[in-house]
C-alpha positions in Angstrom: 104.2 -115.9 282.5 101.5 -118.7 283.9 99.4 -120.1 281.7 95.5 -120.3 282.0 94.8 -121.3 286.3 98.3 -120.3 287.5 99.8 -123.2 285.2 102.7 -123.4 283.6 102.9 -122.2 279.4 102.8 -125.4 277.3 104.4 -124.7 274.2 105.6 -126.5 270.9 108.8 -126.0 269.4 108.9 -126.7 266.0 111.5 -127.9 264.2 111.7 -128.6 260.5 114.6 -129.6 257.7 114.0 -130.2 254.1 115.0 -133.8 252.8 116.6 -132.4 250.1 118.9 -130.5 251.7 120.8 -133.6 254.2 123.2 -130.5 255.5 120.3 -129.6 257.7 120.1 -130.7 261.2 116.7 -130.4 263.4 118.8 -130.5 266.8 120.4 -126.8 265.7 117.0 -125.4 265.8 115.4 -127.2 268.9 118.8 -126.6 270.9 117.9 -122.6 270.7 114.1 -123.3 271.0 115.0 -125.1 274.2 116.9 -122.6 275.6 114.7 -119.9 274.7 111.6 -122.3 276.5 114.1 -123.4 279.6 114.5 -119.7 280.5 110.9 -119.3 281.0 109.9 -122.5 282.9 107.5 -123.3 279.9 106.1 -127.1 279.2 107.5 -128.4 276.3 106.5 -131.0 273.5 108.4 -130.7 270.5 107.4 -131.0 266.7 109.6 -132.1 264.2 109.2 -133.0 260.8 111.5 -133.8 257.8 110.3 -132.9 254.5 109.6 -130.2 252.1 107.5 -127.1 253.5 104.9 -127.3 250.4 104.7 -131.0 251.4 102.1 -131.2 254.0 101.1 -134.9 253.6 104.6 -135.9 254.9 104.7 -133.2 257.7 102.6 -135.2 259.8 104.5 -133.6 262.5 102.8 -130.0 261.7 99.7 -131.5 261.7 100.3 -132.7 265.0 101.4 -129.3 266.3 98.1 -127.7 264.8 95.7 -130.1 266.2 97.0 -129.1 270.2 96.1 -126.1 269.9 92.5 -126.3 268.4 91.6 -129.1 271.5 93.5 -126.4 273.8 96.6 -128.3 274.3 98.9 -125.8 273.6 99.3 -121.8 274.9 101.8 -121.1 271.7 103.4 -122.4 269.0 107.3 -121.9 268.9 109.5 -122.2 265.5 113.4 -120.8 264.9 112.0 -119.2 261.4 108.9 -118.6 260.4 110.4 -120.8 256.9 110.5 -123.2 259.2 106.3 -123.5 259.5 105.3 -121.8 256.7 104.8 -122.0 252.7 104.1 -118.7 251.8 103.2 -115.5 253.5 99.4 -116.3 253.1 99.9 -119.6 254.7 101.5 -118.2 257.6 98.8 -115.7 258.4 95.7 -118.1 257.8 97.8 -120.3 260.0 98.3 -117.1 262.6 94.7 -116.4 262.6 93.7 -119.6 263.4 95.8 -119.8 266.4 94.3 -116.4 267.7 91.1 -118.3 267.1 91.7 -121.1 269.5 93.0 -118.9 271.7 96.9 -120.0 271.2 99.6 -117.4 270.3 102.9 -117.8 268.2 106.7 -116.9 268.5 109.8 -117.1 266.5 
């Protein structure tokens, strides 16, 4: 699916472990992301951050991946689980809506 003018999708896979938790490994959710983004011929810049998901200060990544969109940098926004982005439920659709707002979508 072509982006906006025939381009290509840009996405932005995100990818987030807690750093309490030092079993978890970002590379075991960006290696499905990328496959999942590789089978489409999507652009890619990846997100990653390593902190709590109630810890927004320290996922600097995050607030990256939500500034691209909003200045039209990015067509979607790509996690493994939705955990992975979100807080809460609320979060998660305040965050969705937003997205449909600047015109990006979301998949997981």
């Amino acid at each position: 699916m072509p982006g906006e003018g025939g381009r290509p999708v840009r996405v932005g896979p995100y990818a987030r472990v807690s750093t309490r938790d030092r079993d978890q490994d970002p590379k075991l959710q960006l290696a499905a992301l990328r496959e999942y983004v590789a089978a489409r011929g999507w652009v890619v810049a990846e997100y990653v951050d390593e902190a709590p998901a109630g810890d927004l200060a320290r996922r600097t990544a995050w607030g990256r991946l939500m500034a691209d969109p909003r200045q039209r940098q990015l067509d979607r926004v790509l996690v493994s689980k939705l955990d992975r982005a979100f807080r809460s439920t609320l979060h998660a659709l305040r965050t969705l809506d937003a997205l449909d707002g600047w015109g990006s979508g979301s998949r997981s």
